[in-house]
C-alpha positions as CSV (number, residue, x, y, z in Angstrom):
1,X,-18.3,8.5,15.0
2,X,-17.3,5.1,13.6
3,X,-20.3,2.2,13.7
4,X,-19.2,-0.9,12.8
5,X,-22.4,-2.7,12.2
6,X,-22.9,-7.2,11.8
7,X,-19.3,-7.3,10.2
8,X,-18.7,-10.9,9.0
9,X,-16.3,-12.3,7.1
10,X,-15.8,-14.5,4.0
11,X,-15.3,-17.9,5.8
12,X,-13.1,-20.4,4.3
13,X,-13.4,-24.0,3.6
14,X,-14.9,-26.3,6.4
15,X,-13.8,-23.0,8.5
16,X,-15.7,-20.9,10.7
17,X,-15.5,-17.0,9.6
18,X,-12.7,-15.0,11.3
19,X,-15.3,-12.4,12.6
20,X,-19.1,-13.0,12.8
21,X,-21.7,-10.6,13.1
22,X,-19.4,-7.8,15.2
23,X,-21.0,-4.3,16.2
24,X,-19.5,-2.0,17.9
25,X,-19.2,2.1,17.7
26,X,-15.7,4.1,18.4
27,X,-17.2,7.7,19.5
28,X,-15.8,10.9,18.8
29,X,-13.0,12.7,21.1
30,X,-12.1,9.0,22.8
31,X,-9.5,6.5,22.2
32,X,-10.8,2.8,21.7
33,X,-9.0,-0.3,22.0
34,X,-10.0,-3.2,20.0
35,X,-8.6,-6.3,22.7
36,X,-8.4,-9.8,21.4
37,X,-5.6,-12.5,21.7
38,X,-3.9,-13.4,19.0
39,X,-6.1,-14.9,15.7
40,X,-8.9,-13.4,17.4
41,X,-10.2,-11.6,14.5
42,X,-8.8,-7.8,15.1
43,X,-6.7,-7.6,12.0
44,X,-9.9,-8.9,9.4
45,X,-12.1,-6.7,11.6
46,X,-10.5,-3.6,10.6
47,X,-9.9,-4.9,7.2
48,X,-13.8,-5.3,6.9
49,X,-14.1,-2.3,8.1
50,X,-12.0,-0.1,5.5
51,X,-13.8,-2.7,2.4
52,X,-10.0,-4.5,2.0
53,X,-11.9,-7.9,2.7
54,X,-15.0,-9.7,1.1
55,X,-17.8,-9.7,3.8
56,X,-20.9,-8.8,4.8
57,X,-21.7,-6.0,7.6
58,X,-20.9,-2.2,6.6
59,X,-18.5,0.4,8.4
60,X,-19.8,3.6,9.0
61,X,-17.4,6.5,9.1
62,X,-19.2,9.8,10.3
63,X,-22.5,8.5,8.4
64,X,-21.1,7.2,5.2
65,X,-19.4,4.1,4.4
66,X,-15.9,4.1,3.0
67,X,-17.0,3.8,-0.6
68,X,-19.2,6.9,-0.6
69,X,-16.6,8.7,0.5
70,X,-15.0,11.0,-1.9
71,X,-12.0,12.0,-0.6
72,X,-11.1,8.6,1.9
73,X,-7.8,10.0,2.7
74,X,-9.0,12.7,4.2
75,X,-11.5,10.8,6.2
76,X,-9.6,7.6,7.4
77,X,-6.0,7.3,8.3
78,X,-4.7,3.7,8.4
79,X,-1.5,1.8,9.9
80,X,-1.7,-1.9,8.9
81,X,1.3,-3.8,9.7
82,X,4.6,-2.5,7.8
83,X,4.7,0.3,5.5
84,X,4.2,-1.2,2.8
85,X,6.3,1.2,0.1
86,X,9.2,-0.2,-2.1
87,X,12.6,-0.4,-0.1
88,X,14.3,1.4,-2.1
89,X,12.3,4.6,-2.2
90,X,13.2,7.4,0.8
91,X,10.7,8.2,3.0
92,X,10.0,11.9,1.7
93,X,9.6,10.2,-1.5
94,X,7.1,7.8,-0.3
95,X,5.2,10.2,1.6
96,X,5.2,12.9,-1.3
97,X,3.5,10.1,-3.8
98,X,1.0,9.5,-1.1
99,X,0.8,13.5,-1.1
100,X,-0.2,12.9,-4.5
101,X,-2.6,10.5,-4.4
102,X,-4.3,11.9,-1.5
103,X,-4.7,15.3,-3.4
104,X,-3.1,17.4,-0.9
105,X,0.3,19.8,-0.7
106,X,3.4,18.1,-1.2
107,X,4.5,20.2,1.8
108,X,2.4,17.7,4.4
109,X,5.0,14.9,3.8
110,X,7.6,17.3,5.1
111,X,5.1,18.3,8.1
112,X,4.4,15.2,9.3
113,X,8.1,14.0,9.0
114,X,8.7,16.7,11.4
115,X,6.1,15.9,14.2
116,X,6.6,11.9,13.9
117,X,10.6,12.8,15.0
118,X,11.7,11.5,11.3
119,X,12.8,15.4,10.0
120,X,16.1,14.6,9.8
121,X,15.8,10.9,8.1
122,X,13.8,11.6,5.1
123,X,16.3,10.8,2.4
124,X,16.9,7.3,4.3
125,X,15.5,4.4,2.2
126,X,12.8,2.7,3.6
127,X,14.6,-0.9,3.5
128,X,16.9,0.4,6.2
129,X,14.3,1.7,8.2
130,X,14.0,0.1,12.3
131,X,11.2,-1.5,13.5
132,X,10.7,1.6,15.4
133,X,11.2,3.9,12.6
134,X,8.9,2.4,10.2
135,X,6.0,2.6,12.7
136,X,6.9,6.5,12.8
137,X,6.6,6.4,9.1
138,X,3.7,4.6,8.8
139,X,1.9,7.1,11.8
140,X,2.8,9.7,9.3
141,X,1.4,8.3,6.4
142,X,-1.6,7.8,8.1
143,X,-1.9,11.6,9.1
144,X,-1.1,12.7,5.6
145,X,-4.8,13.6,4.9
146,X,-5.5,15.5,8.2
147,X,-8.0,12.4,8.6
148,X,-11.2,12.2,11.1
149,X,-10.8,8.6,11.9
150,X,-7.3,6.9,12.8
151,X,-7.4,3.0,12.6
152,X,-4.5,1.3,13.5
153,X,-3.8,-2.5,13.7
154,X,-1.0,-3.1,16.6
155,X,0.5,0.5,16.5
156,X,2.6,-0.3,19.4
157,X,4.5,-3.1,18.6
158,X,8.2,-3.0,18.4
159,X,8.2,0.0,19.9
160,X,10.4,1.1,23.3
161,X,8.2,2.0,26.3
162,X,9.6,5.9,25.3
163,X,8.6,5.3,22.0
164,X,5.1,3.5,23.0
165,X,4.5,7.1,25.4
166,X,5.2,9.1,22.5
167,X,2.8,7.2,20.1
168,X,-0.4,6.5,22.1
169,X,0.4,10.4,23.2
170,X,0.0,11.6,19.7
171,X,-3.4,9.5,19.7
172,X,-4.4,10.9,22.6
173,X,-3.9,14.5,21.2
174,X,-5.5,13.6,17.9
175,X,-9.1,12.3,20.3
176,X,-8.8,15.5,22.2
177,X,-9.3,17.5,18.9
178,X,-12.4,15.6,18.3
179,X,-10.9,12.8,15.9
180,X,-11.6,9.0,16.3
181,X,-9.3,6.4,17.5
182,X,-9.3,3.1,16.5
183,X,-6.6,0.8,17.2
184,X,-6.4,-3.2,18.0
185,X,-4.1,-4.7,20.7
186,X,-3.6,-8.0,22.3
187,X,-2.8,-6.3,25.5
188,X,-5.3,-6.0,28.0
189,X,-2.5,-3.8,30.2
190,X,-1.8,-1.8,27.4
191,X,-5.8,-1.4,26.6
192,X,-6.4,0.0,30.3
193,X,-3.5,2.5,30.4
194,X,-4.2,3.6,27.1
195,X,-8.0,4.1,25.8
196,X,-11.2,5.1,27.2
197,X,-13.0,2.4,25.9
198,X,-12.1,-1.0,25.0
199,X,-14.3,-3.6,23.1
200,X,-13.1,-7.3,23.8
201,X,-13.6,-9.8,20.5
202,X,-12.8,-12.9,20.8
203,X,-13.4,-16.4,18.5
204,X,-14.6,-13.4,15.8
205,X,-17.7,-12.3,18.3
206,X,-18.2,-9.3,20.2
207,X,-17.6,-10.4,24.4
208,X,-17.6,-7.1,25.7
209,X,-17.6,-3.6,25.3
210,X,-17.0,-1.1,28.4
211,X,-15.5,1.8,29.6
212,X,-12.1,1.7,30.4
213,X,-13.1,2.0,33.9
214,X,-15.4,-1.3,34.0
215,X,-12.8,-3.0,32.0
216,X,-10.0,-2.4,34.7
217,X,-12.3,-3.6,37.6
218,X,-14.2,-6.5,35.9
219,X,-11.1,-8.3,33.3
220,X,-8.1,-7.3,35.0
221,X,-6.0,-9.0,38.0
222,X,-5.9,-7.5,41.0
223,X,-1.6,-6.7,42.3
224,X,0.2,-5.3,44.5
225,X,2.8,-3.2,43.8
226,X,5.9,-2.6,46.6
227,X,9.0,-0.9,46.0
228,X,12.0,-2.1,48.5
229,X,15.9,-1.5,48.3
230,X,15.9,-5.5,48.8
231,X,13.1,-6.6,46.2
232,X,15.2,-9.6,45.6
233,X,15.1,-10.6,49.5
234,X,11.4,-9.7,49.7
235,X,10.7,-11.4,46.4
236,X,11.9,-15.2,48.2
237,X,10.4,-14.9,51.3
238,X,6.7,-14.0,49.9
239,X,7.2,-16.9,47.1
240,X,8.3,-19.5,49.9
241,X,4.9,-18.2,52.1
242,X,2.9,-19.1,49.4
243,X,4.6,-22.0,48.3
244,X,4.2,-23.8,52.4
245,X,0.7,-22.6,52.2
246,X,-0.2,-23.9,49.0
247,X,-1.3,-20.3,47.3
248,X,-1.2,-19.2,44.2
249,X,0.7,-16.1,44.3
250,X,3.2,-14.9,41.6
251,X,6.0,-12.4,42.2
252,X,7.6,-10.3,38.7
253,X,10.6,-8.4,39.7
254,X,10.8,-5.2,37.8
255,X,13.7,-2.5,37.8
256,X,14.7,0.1,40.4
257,X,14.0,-2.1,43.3
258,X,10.0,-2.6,42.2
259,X,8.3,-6.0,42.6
260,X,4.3,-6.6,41.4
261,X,2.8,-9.3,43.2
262,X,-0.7,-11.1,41.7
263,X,-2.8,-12.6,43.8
264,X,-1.8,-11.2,47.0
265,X,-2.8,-8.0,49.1
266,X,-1.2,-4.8,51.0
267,X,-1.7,-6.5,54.0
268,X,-0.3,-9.5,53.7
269,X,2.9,-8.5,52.0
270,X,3.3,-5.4,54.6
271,X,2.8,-8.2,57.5
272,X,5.1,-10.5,55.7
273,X,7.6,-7.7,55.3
274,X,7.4,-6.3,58.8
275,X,8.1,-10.2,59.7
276,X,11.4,-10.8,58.0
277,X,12.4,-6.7,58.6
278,X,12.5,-5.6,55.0
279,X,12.2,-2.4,54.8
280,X,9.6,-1.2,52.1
281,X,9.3,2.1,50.5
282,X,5.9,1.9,48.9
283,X,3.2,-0.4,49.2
284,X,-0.2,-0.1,46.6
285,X,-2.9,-1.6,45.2
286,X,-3.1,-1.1,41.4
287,X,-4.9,-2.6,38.7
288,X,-3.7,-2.7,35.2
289,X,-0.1,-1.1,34.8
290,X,-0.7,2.3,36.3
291,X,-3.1,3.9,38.6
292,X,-4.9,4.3,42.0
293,X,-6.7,1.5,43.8
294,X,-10.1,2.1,43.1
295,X,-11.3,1.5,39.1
296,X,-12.6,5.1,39.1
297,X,-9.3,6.7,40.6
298,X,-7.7,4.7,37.7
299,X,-9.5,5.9,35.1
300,X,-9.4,9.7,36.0
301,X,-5.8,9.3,36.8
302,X,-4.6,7.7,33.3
303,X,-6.9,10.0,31.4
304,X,-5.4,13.0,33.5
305,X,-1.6,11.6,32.5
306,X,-2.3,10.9,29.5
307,X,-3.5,14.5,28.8
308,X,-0.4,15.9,30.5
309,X,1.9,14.0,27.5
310,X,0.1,14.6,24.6
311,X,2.4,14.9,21.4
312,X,2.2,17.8,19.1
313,X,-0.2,16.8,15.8
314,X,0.9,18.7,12.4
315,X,-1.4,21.4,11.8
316,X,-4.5,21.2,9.7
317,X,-4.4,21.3,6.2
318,X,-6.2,24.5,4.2
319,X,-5.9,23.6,0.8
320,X,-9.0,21.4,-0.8
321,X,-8.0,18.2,-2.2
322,X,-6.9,18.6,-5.8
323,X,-9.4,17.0,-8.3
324,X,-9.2,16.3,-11.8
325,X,-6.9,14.0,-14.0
326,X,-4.0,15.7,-12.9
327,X,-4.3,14.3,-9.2
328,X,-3.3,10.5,-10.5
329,X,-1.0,11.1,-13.1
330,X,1.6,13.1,-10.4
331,X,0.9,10.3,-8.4
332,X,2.2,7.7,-11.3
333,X,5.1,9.7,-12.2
334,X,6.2,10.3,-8.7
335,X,5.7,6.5,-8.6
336,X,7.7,5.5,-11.3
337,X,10.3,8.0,-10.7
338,X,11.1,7.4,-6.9
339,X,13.0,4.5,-7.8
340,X,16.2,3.8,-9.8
341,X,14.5,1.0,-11.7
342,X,12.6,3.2,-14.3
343,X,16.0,4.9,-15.2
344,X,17.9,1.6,-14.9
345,X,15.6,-0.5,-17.0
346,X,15.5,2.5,-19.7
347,X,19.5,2.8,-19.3
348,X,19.9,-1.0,-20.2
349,X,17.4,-1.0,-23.0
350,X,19.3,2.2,-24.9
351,X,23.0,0.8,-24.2
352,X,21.7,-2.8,-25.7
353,X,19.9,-1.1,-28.7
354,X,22.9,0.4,-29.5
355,X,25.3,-2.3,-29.0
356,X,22.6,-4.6,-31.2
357,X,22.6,-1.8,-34.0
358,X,26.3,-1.9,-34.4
359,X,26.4,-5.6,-34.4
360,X,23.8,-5.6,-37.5
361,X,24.9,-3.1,-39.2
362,X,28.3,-5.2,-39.9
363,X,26.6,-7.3,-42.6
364,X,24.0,-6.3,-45.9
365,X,21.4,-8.8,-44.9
366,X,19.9,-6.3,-42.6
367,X,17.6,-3.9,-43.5
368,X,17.9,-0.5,-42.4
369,X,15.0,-0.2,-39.8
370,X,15.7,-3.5,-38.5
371,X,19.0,-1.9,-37.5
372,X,17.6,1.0,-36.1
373,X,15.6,-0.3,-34.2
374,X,18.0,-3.4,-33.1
375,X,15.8,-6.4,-33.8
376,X,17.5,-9.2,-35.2
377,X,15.3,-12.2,-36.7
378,X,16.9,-13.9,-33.7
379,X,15.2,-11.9,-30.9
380,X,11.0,-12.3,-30.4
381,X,11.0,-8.3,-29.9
382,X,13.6,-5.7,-30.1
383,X,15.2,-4.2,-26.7
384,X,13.5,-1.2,-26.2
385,X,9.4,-2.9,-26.8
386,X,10.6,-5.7,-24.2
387,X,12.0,-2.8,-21.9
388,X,8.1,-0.9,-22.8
389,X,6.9,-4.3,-21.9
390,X,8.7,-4.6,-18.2
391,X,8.4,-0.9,-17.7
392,X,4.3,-1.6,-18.3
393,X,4.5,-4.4,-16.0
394,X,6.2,-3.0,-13.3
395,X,3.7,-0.5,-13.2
396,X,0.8,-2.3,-11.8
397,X,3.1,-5.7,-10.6
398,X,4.7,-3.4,-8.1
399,X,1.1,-2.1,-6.5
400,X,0.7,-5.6,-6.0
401,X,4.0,-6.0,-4.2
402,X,4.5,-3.6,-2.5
403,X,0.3,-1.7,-2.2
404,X,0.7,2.1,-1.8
405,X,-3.1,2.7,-2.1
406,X,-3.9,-0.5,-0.3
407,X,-5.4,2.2,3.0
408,X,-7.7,4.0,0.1
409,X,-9.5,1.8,-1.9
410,X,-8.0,-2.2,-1.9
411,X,-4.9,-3.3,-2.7
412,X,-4.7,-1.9,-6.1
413,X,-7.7,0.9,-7.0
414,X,-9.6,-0.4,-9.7
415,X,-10.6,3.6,-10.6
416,X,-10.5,4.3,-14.1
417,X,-9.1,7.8,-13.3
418,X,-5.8,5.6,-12.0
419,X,-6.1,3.6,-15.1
420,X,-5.8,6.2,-17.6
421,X,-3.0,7.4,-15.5
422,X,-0.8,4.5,-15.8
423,X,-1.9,4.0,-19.2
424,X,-0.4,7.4,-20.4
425,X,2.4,7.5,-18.2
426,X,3.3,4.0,-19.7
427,X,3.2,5.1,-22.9
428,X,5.2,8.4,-22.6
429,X,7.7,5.9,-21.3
430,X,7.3,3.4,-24.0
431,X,7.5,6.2,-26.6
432,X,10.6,8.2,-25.3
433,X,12.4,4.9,-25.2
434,X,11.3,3.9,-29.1
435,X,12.9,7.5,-29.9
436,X,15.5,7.5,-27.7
437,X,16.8,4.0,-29.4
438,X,16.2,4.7,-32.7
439,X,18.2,7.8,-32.1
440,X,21.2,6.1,-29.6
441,X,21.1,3.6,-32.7
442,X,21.7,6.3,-35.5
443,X,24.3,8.0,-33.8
444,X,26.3,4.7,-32.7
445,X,26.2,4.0,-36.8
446,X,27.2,7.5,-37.5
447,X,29.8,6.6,-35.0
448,X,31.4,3.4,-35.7
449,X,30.4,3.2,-39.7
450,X,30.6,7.0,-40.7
451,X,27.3,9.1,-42.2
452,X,26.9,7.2,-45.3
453,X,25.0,4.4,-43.6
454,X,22.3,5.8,-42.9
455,X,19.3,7.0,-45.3
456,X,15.9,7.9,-44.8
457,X,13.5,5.8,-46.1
458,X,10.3,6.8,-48.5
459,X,7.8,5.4,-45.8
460,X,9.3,7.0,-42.7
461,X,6.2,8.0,-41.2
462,X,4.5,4.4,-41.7
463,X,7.4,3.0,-39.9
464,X,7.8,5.3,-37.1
465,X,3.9,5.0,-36.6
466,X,4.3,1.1,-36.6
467,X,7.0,1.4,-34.4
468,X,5.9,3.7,-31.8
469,X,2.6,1.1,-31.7
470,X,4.4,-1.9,-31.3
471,X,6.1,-0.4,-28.0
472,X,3.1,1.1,-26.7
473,X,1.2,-2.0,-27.1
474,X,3.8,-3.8,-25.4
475,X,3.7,-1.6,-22.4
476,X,-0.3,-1.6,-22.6
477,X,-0.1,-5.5,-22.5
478,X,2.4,-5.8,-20.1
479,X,0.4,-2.8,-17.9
480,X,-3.2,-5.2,-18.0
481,X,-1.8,-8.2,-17.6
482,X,-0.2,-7.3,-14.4
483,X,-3.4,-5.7,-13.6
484,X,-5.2,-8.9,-14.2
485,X,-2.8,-11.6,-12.8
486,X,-1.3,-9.2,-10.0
487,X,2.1,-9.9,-10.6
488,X,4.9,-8.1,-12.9
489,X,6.0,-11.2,-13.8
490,X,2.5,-12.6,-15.8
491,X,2.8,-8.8,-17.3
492,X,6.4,-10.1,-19.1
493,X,4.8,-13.3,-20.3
494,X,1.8,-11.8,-22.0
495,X,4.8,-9.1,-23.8
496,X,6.4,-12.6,-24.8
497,X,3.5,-14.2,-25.5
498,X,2.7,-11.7,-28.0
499,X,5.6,-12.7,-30.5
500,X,6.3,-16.0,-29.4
501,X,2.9,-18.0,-29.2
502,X,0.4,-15.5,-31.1
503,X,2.7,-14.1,-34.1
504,X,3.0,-17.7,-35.2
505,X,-0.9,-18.4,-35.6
506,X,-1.5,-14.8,-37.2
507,X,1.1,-15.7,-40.0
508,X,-0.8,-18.8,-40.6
509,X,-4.1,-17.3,-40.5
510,X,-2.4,-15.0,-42.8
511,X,-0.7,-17.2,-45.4
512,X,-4.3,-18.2,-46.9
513,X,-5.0,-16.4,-49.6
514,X,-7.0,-13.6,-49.6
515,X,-10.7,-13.3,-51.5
516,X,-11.5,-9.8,-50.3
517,X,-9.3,-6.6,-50.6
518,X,-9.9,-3.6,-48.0
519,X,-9.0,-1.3,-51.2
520,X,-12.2,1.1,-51.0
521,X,-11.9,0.8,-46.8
522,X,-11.5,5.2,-46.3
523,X,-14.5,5.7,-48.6
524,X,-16.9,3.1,-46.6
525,X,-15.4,4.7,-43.3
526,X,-16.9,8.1,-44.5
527,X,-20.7,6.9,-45.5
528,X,-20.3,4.5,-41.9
529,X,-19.2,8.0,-39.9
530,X,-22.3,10.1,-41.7
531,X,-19.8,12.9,-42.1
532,X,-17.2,13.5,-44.2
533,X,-13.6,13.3,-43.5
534,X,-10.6,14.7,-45.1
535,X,-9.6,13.5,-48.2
536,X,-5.7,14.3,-46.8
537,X,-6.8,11.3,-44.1
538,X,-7.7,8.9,-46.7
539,X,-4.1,7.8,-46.8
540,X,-3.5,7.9,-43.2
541,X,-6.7,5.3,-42.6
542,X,-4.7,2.7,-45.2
543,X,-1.4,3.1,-43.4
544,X,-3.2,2.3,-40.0
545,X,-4.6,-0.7,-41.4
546,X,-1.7,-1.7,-43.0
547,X,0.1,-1.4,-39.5
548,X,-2.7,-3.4,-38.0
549,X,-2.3,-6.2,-40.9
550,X,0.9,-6.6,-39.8
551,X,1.6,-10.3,-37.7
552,X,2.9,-8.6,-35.1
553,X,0.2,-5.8,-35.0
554,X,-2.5,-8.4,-35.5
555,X,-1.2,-10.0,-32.9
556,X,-0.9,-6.8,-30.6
557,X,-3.9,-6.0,-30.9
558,X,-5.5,-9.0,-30.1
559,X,-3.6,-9.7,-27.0
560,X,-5.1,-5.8,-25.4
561,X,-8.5,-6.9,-26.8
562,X,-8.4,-9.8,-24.6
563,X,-6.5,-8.2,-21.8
564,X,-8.7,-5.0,-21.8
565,X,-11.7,-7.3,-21.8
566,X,-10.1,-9.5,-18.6
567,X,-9.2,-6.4,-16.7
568,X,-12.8,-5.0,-17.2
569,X,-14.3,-8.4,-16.4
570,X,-11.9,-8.8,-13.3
571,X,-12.7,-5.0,-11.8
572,X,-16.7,-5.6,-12.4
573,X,-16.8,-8.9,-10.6
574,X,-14.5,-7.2,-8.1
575,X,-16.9,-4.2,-7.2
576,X,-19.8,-7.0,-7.7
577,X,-18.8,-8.4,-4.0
578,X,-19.1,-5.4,-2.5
């Protein structure tokens, strides 16, 4: 059971709210249609209804609303508009990261490929998807979970009338194994063929909710339909009739010799036809598309079609949705990995290390881990933290663009589960690119110049410590700022900002001179922890804060202070308006 109960929504300036105080309940084992012309307030409706809106009015799925659900994958499929997955990933590959998201098998993506007829396309990107396809695809997404509740916004739309019989088929079979149907049309033909029930919005408000049967007999035109081997004949002779006596008749010539005339009767076309000796071959009254005369006929007689063509549903899933940290993170690498952009991006940061490295190396004036790592005075950051920096940015900028989870929880999940995914994935990136250009830039030395070159410092450890921090933080800050600005390309500026605007007032906050020494800070560390720490970690404390003391580091860690402190203030106030 779905109750949908005084749903309103946020109106906008000197507007009136796209939906005001809706209720209505889709039951169990039926198939509703939620009618309503154009702007009529469907689309926010359902949006209100799966908490992807600000509003006031609650959803009820089964009992509990969407937020109390633990598992809403498993509860609610969704189909809003176009899926909305990055063209460039395949269609197995977007279904298997919604696999991993949703905690179930990787095997369902290949299940539900098979029963929404796209078996044979999966490894077709989803930028070259049809119309048609893409609504397949995003029916399949939508089944992933082996869901209760389907809610679909326009399902039908750009489909062919064999496509269309396939789709509302599948629905049909999904209602008949006690699953609810939700889906909103601006078709009142379609609604009457289709659903068992249809509630009617319109201007936002509730106008009428009915069975399917009441609906055909109270909001839909009477016609006849006649079928002639000269429709086109027939077809002038009843239009001129009505035209000389001033009636409003309209006559819609269809294919295979069919015409459907509004606002006539049997009789009348049968005498006209028996008048002008056209011979007809069937002669009915219908209303909606389909169907006997009488509004009970019709409903019995679409329901009884419409069980003899329902579509095959993948079978039930068995496994219990996989909990625990593991269930984000596989859902963040297969994210990052089902494109080419990770690898390109990572490709272009080693090859440019390199060349940079090479390029210093020619002259004395460098010092050796400047080379190493391939930052020149020249360049704000080296290659590889601004590549840490996009990679970070990308990570959330992309959600934004292009919203995976957007039929879960929002746009972008505020969960701090998802978080922590992102933030360690992130920084496994940002530290296998740090090491995989310090050692591209080693061997393109050992290369060009010979061994001699290169030596290993005294302070290794401090450097590779302040090193593998400064790309980290650059893919943390890149990460939060896209998180807080929803868009990759604020990420960028904050990794810019970093050395570009802040750098510059750390160095002059810096170039006062200094009262106070931090000598002494490992001892005051142990008496402040109550417990006493290693004296082997005494030396480890002072290169941390030497790191830190750095401009840059200052600077670093400044800029995720703030951002940290955004994004939490940002996904408070964002859970506050629900």
């Amino acid at each position: 059971m779905l109750q949908a109960i005084g749903l309103t929504s946020t109106p906008r300036r000197d507007a009136p709210p796209a939906v005001n105080d809706l209720t209505f309940e889709a039951p169990p084992g039926r198939v509703t249609a939620l009618l309503g012309a154009p702007r009529s307030g469907k689309t926010t409706a359902l949006r209100l209804m799966l908490e992807l809106d600000a509003g006031r009015g609650v959803a009820y799925f089964r009992g509990r609303p969407l937020h109390r659900i633990a598992h809403p994958a498993r509860e609610v499929g969704v189909l809003l508009g176009d899926v909305p997955g990055h063209p460039s990933r395949t269609a197995r590959g977007q279904l298997r990261m919604l696999c991993a998201a949703a905690g179930v098998p990787a095997t369902r993506a290949d299940e539900v490929l098979e029963v929404v007829g796209l078996a044979g396309l999966g490894d077709q990107r989803l930028g070259t998807l049809s119309v048609g396809m893409d609504r397949r695809l995003g029916l399949a997404s939508a089944l992933l979970g082996d869901p209760h509740t389907l809610i679909l916004d326009e399902p039908a739309e750009g489909l062919s009338p064999r496509e269309n019989s396939w789709l509302y088929g599948l629905l049909r079979a999904h209602a008949a194994q006690g699953g609810t149907v939700l889906y909103a049309t601006d078709d009142p033909k379609e609604a009457a063929r289709t659903a068992d029930r249809v509630v009617t919005i319109g201007g936002g408000r509730l106008v009428a909710d009915q069975d399917v049967a009441d609906f055909a007999r109270t909001r839909l035109r009477a016609r006849v339909a006649v079928r002639t081997p000269h429709a086109a004949r027939l077809a002038a002779v009843v239009s001129r009739e009505s035209r000389a006596a001033r009636r409003s008749v309209e006559v819609v010539e269809e294919a295979s010799g069919r015409l459907t005339v509004y606002g006539s009767s049997c009789a009348e076309i049968g005498d006209t036809a028996y008048r002008h000796g056209v011979p007809v071959h069937q002669l009915a009254d219908e209303i909606g598309d389909t169907g006997p005369a009488t509004p009970a006929e019709a409903g019995a007689g679409e329901r009884g079609d419409s069980a003899a063509a329902l579509s095959e549903l993948p079978p039930p899933i068995r496994v219990r949705p996989a909990r625990g940290p593991l269930r984000p993170l596989r859902y963040e690498l297969r994210r990052s990995l089902g494109v080419r952009t990770t690898t390109l991006i990572m490709a272009a940061v080693l090859v440019a290390s390199a060349a940079v490295s090479v390029l210093l190396a020619r002259t004395d004036g460098t010092a050796l881990p400047r080379v190493l790592a391939a930052w020149p005075a020249l360049l704000p950051l080296p290659p590889a933290a601004l590549g840490a920096g996009l990679l970070g940015a990308l990570s959330f900028g992309d959600e934004f663009r292009y919203p995976a989870l957007a039929a879960a929880r929002g746009t972008v999940p505020r969960r701090l589960g998802l978080l922590l995914a992102k933030l360690t994935v992130t920084a496994s990136f940002a530290l296998l690119l740090a090491g995989l250009a310090v050692v591209g830039g080693a061997q393109s030395l050992r290369l060009v110049y010979g061994p001699d070159l290169i030596e290993i410092p005294s302070n290794v450890v401090a450097l590779g410590v302040s090193w593998a921090g400064l790309t980290v933080g650059c893919a943390w800050a890149g990460l939060l700022a896209a998180g807080v600005f929803r868009v990759a390309g604020a990420g960028i500026a904050a990794v810019l900002a970093v050395p570009v605007l802040i750098v510059p007032l750390v160095q002059k906050i810096f170039a006062v001179p200094s009262a106070r020494s931090v000598a002494g800070l490992p001892g005051r560390l142990r008496e402040l922890a109550g417990w006493q720490l290693p004296q082997e970690a005494d030396h480890w404390v002072l290169a941390v804060a030497r790191v830190v003391a750095q401009p840059v580091g200052t600077a670093l860690a400044l800029s995720l202070s703030a951002l940290i402190c955004a994004y939490l203030f940002t996904s408070l106030r964002g859970k506050a308006r629900w």
